[in-house]
Structures are given as structure tokens and as C-alpha cells.
C-alpha positions in Angstrom: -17.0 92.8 81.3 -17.9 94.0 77.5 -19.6 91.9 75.1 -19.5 92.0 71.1 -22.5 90.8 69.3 -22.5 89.7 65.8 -23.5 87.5 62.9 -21.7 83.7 62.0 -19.7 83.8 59.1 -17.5 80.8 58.2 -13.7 81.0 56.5 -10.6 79.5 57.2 -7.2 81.2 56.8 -5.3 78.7 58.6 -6.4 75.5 58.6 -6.4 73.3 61.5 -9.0 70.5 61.1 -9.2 67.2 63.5 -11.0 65.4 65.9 -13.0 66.5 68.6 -12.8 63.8 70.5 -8.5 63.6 72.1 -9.5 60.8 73.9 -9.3 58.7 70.6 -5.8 59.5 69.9 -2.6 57.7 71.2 -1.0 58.9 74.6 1.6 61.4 73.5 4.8 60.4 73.9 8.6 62.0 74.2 10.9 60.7 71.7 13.3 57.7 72.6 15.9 59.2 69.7 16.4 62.9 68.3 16.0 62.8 64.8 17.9 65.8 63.6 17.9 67.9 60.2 20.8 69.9 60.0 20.9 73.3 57.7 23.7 75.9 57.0 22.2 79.4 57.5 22.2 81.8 55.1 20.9 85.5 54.7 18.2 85.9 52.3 18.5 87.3 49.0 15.0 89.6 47.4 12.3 87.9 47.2 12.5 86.3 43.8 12.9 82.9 44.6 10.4 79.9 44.7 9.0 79.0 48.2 10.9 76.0 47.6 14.3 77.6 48.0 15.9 77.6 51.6 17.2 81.3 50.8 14.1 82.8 49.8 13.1 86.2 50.9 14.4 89.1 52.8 13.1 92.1 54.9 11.6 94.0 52.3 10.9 97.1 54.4 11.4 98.3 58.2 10.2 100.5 60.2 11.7 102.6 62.1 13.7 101.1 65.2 12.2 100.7 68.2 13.7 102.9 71.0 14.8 99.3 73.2 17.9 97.8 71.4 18.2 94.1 72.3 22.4 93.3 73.0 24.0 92.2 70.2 24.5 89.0 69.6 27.8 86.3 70.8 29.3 85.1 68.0 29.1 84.9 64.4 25.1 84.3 63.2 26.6 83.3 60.0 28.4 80.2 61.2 26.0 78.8 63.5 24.0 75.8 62.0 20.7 74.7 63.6 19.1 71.5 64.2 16.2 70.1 64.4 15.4 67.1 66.6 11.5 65.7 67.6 10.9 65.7 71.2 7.3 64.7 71.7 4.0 63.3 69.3 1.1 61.8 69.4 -0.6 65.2 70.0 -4.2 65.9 68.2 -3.2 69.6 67.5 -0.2 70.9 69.3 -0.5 74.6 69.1 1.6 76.2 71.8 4.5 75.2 74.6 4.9 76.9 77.4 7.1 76.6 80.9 6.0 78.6 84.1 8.4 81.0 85.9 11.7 79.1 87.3 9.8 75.9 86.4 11.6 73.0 84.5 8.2 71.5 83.3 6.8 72.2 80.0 3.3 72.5 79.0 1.5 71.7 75.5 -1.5 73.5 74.5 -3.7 71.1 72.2 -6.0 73.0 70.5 -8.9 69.8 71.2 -9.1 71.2 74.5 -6.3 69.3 76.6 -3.3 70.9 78.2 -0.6 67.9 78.5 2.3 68.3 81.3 5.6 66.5 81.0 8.7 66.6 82.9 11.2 64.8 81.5 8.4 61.4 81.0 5.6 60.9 78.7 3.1 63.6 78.7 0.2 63.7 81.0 -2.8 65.4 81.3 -3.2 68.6 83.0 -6.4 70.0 82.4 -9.2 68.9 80.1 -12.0 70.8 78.8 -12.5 69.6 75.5 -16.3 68.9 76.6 -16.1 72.8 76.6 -13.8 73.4 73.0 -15.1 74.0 69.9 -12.4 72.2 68.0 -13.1 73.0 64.2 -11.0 75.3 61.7 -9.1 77.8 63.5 -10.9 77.4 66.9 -10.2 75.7 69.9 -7.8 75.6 73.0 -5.6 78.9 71.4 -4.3 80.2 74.7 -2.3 79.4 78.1 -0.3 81.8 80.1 1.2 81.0 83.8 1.0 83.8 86.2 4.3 85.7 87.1 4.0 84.5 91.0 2.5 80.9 89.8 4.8 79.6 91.9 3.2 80.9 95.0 -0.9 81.6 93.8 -0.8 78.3 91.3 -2.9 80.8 88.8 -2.8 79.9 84.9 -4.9 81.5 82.5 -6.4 80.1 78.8 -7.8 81.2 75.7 -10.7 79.3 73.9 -13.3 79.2 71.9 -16.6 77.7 73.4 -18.9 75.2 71.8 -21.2 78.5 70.9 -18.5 80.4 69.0 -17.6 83.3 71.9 -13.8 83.8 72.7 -13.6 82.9 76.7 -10.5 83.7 78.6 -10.9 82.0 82.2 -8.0 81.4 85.1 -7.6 78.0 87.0 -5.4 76.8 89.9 -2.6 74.0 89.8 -2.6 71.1 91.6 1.2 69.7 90.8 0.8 68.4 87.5 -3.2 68.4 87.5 -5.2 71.5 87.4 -8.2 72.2 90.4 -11.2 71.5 87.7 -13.4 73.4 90.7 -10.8 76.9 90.2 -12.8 77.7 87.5 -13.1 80.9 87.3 -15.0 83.2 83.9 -12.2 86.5 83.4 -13.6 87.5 80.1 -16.3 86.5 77.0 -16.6 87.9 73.8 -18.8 87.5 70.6 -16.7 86.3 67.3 -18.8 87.1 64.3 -16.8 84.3 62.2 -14.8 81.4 62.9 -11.6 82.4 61.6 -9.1 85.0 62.9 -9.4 84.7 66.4 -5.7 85.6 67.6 -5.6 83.2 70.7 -2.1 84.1 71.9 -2.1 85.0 75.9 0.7 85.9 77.9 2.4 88.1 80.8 3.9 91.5 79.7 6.4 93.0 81.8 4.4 95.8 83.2 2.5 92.2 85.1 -0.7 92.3 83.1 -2.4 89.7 80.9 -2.0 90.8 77.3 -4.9 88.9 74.6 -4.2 88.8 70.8 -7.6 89.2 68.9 -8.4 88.8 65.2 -10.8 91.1 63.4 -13.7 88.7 63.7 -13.1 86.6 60.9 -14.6 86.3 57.2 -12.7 88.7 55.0 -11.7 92.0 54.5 -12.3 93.4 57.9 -15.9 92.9 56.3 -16.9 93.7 59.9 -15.2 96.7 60.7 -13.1 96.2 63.6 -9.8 96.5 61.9 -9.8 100.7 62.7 -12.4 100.9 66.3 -10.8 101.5 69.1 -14.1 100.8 70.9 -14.2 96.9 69.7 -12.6 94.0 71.4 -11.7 92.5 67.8 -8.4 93.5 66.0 -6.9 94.4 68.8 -4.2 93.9 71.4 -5.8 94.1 74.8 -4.5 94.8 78.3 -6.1 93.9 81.7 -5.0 93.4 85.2 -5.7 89.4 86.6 -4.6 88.3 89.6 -5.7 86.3 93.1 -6.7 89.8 94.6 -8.7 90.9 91.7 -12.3 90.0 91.1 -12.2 89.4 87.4 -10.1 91.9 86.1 -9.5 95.7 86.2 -8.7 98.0 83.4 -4.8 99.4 84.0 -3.6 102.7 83.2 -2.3 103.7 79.4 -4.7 101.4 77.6 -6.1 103.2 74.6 -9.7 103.1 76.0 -10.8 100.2 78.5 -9.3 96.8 77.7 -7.9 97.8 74.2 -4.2 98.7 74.4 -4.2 98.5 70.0 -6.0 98.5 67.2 -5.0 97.7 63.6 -4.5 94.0 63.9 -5.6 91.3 61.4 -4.8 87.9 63.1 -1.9 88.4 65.5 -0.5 84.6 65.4 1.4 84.5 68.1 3.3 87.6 69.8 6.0 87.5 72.4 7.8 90.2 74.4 11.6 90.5 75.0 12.4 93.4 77.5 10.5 96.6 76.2 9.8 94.8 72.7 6.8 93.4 71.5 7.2 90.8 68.8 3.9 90.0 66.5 3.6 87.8 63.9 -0.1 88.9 61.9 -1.9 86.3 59.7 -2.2 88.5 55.6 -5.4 88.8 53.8 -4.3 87.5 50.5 -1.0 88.7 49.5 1.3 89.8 52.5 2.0 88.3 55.8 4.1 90.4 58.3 6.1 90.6 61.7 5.4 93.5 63.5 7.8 94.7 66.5 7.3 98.1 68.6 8.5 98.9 72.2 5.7 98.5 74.1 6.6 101.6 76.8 6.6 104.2 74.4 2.5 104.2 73.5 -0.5 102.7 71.6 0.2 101.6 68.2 -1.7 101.4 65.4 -1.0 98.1 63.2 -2.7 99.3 59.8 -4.8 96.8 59.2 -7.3 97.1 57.1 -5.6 100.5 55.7 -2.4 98.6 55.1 -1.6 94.7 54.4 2.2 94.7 55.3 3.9 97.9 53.9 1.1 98.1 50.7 -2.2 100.3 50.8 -5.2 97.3 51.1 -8.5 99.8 51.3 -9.5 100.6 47.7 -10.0 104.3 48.6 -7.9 106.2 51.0 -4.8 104.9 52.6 -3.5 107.7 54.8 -0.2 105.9 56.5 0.2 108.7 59.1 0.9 107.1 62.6 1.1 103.5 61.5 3.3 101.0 62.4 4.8 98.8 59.1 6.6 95.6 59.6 10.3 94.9 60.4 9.4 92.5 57.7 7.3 90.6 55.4 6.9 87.8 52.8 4.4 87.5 50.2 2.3 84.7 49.3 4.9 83.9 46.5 6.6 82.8 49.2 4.8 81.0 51.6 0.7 81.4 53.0 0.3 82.1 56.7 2.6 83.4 59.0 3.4 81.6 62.6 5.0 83.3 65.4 7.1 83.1 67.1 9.6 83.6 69.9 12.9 86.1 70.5 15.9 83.6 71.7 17.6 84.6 74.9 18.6 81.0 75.6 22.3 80.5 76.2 22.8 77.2 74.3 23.5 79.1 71.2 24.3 82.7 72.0 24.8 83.6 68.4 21.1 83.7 67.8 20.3 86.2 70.7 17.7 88.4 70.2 16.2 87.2 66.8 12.6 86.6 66.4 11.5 83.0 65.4 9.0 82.8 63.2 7.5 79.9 59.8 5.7 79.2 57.4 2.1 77.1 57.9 2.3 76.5 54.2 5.5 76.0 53.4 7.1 74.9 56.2 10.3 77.1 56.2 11.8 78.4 59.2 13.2 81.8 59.6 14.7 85.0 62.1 14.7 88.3 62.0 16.4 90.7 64.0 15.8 94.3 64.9 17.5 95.5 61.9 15.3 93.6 59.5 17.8 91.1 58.4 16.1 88.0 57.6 18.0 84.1 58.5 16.6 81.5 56.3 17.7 78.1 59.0 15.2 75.3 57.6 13.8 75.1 53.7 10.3 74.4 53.0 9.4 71.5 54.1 10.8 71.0 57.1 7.8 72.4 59.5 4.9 71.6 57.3 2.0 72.4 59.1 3.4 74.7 61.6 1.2 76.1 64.6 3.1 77.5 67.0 6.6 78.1 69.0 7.5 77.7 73.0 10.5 78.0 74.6 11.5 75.7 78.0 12.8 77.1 81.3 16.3 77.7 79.8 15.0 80.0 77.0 15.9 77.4 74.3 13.1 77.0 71.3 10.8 74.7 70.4 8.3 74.3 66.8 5.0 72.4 67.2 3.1 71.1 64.2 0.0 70.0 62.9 0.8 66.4 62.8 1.0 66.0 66.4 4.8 66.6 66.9 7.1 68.9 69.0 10.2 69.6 67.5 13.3 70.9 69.8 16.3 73.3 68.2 19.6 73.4 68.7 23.0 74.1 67.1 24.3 71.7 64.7 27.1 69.6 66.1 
């Protein structure tokens, strides 16, 4: 295991303030009634508009195509209408749903430091550690990712931040719908050097290894260097082997060097795979948030960051663009203030919108896709997901939208 030292900076990029202290808060509950919000789509025009408009902003640069093209779409996109309905609140800080392999249950990562277990009733506690969390600003419970045989090991996997600042990725066994508190088991620790930008995002690539998101270490700027080192945990994408017959974890083949699969990243918030794709949505500094997408088979990308924010040069001096990846898309801060990712639908409920990358605003509360091709669908205007933290899909592939005022919000097309 490696281990970054540095000093404590404090700044907050997305904010995500609350109690400590879950057990103060009211049992979370699923909704007796959907309450639905129902939008025509439309494709964006240039971004010109205020963030109040429900048509603001399109792609305003791709790269180029990654070699994996997802199938096309069923259907027209531009007659299917979305909407939205709440399925559960009463959460502190819902940041992330998740369902395990050919499971029907669905899982709520609350970034207080309580995972919450429902299946079809009112959500229970699976595992607690917020003894454990440091729930302030942009830390806490970031993480949880089910292992691909869950079924027959009961191994899950979380991402936190501890009460002394360090990132700590640890594994755990299920017990039905309780985790085995005495499973506990330390994968990885590292050193955050601020309290902002700590990525959080764990899952399951298709190749069977765990995959971490990591921010730069926080502050501002990449004021601590990370953005461009291959040798640092921070700003990166990292790759490692878990599993029930491995001690810890191993370093698999085609990683850049040891855990680090990429560098370049600023706050990857969250990233997803469909097939051979890889899907990030990275936090901006001050003026451009982007979504990043690159098949994951074909080598080690470089995400630009500090070089580039989105498509423009951010490093006063020098901004040699040569083997860097630029976003399928991005948005200003005209038009919104921090990016949160995000999913690829491959549910069948509404095969129109197969294959495009979910993705809002935490600002402004808008709700948007993007496909492959860069073309950007505006589905909900601002407003609608105020406070957004994070995306989940259930068993069936069909999307969900959690917020910062405790709620989990289901999609689905308008009827």
C-alpha cells in the first residue's frame, strides 16, 4: 500500500454541509405517491442562454470518438418526455444508489456514514460507520461498489473519508440486509492535503477490477501538483485487483505505473462504464465543467487537468494539448456551477434514451444527456434537482437522481 503525505488546506467546491450525527434525523421513508414533473425534451441551442432556461447549452466541442460505438438508440429521442417522480426521503445526504449484480434491492449511500437497504419497504440500515466519517464539506461516505460474484462471496467495497482527513477504501461482507461489522477489512489509505476534491466514486470495470476516482487534493489550482504525476495517487483514475483470494489488493497489468491507470483529473464526480466506455463527469476550477468519455481498452488517458479546464488552456504558461483527451462536452459557469455524474441508460423502460450519459447541475439543478456524438438533451430546467449529488440505476437499468435535501427521485417516461 502507498501513502501521500501533505498539508490541510480547506475549500469547498461542492458544498454538502449537515449533521454528523444520522441518528438525529427521521427514518427514511419510500414515498406513498409519485409526484411527477413532466418536461418535453429538446436539443440545446449555443450556450447563450440564462441557466434559467430548460434549452440552455449544447456540446461545445468533442473529441474524437471513441473506438466502442454504443447501438443506436429505439425510437425517436425527440418525442420521448421524461418524468420525474420521488421514491424515497428522509435521507441526511443521499449521495449515491446502487443495486448488486441480479439483485432487486437497492442501496443508498449517505454521505453521514450510513448505507440504507430497501426492497420494496422503508429503508433500513445496512452498515454504519459514521463513528468513523468525517461528514463536513465534500467529505464523507463517497463510495460503495458490490463485487461482480457478491452473490456468492457477499464482498462490498466503500470509499470514505476518516475522521483524520485520509481517503480509506475498505471491503466488508453481507449479512442479508445487514453488513458483518467484524468483515472489516483496510484495502487502501491515502493522505488528502485539503478537504475538497476528493472524487469518491468506486465501482467494478469490466476487465473485474475495482476502479477509484481521486481529486487533485483539494484547495485550488492543482496548487499541489498532482494534476500531471503519474507517481501520485491524487488526480487520478486508479486500478487494483480486490477480491476474497487476494490479500489486500494486487496491482493488474496496463496500469500506467502501480495503482494509477490516469492522470489529468480534477474532481471526477461520478464515472460510470457502459461496455468498453468510460463515462466521467469532472468537477471545473472556475469557469468550465466537463464530461469526459474514452474506451477504456485502448490505453491510459490523460484528462488535461491542470493544462486544460474543459477544451480551454488553464496553465498561465505552456499549454501543449498533445495526447489529451477533451470532453464530449462541457458547460460553463454561465450556465450552471458543478457538474454531477452520472449514469449511461441501458434500461428497457424507455429504449429511446439508450446509451446517453446522465448527468446535472448541483447549482442549478438542470438535468441533461449526452450521447457519443456530443449532442446535448436538456429533460429537466433548473430547478428541478437543486442540490444534486449523485445518480444510481436499480436492477432493471432504469435511473435514479438523489439530492441534497434528503430525497431520491425515480425517472421515467412521461405518460
Amino acid at each position: 500500500m502507498r501513502y501521500l503525505l501533505v498539508g490541510l488546506v480547506a475549500a469547498i467546491a461542492i458544498s454538502a454541509c449537515g449533521s454528523s450525527d444520522p441518528k438525529g434525523l427521521a427514518q427514511p421513508t419510500l414515498a406513498p405517491v409519485a409526484t411527477t414533473t413532466s418536461l418535453a425534451t429538446t436539443t440545446a441551442p449555443p450556450p447563450t442562454e440564462s441557466p434559467g432556461s430548460s434549452t440552455t447549452s449544447a456540446a461545445s466541442t468533442t473529441s474524437a470518438p471513441p473506438t466502442t460505438v454504443a447501438p443506436e438508440p429505439v425510437g425517436a429521442l425527440e418525442d420521448l418526455q421524461l418524468e420525474s417522480f420521488e421514491a424515497a426521503s428522509g435521507f441526511a445526504q443521499p449521495v449515491l444508489l446502487v443495486s448488486p449484480p441480479a439483485d432487486e434491492r437497492w442501496f443508498v449511500v449517505d454521505q453521514s456514514g450510513v448505507i440504507w437497504v430497501s426492497s420494496g419497504s422503508d429503508p433500513a440500515v445496512f452498515l454504519d460507520i459514521n463513528a468513523d466519517v468525517l461528514f463536513e464539506g465534500e467529505q464523507g461516505l463517497l463510495g460503495l461498489a458490490f463485487h461482480p460474484d457478491f452473490v456468492g462471496n457477499d464482498l462490498f467495497y466503500v470509499y470514505y473519508i476518516a475522521s483524520n482527513g485520509q481517503t480509506v477504501v475498505e471491503s466488508f461482507r453481507g449479512m442479508g440486509d445487514a453488513a458483518d461489522p467484524e468483515s472489516r477489512t483496510e484495502i487502501l489509505r491515502i493522505d488528502q492535503p485539503a478537504g475538497n476534491h476528493n472524487g469518491g466514486m468506486i465501482t467494478f470495470g469490466p476487465d473485474g477490477n475495482l476502479w477509484i476516482g481521486m481529486g487533485d487534493g483539494g484547495g485550488a489550482n492543482d496548487q499541489f501538483g498532482h494534476g500531471q504525476r503519474s507517481d501520485s495517487l491524487l488526480a487520478s483514475m486508479l486500478r487494483i485487483a480486490v477480491g476474497p483470494d487476494i490479500d489486500g489488493y494486487e496491482i493488474p497489468a496496463g496500469n500506467i505505473a502501480d495503482e494509477v491507470w490516469a492522470i489529468g483529473l480534477r474532481n471526477p464526480w461520478r464515472f460510470t462504464f457502459d461496455g468498453d466506455d468510460l463515462w466521467i463527469a469532472d468537477v471545473g476550477q472556475n469557469k468550465i465543467e466537463e464530461v469526459d468519455v474514452v474506451d477504456w481498452t485502448a490505453g491510459n488517458p490523460n484528462f488535461g487537468w491542470p493544462i486544460m479546464e474543459g477544451t480551454e488552456c488553464f496553465q498561465t504558461s505552456g499549454c501543449d494539448q498533445a495526447g489529451l483527451v477533451l470532453p464530449v462536452y462541457e458547460y460553463t459557469h454561465g450556465d450552471g456551477c458543478s457538474i454531477t455524474g452520472g449514469v449511461v441508460y441501458r434500461g428497457s423502460a424507455m429504449p429511446e434514451l439508450s446509451g446517453q450519459f446522465l448527468f446535472a447541475d448541483y447549482c442549478t439543478g438542470w438535468l441533461r444527456s449526452v450521447g457519443e456524438d456530443g449532442q446535448v438533451w436538456d429533460w429537466f430546467p433548473a430547478g428541478t434537482f437543486s442540490g444534486a449529488t449523485g445518480f444510481g440505476v436499480d436492477a432493471a437499468g432504469e435511473p435514479f437522481v438523489l439530492t441534497s435535501n434528503g430525497s431520491v427521485f425515480g425517472l421515467k417516461a412521461a405518460e
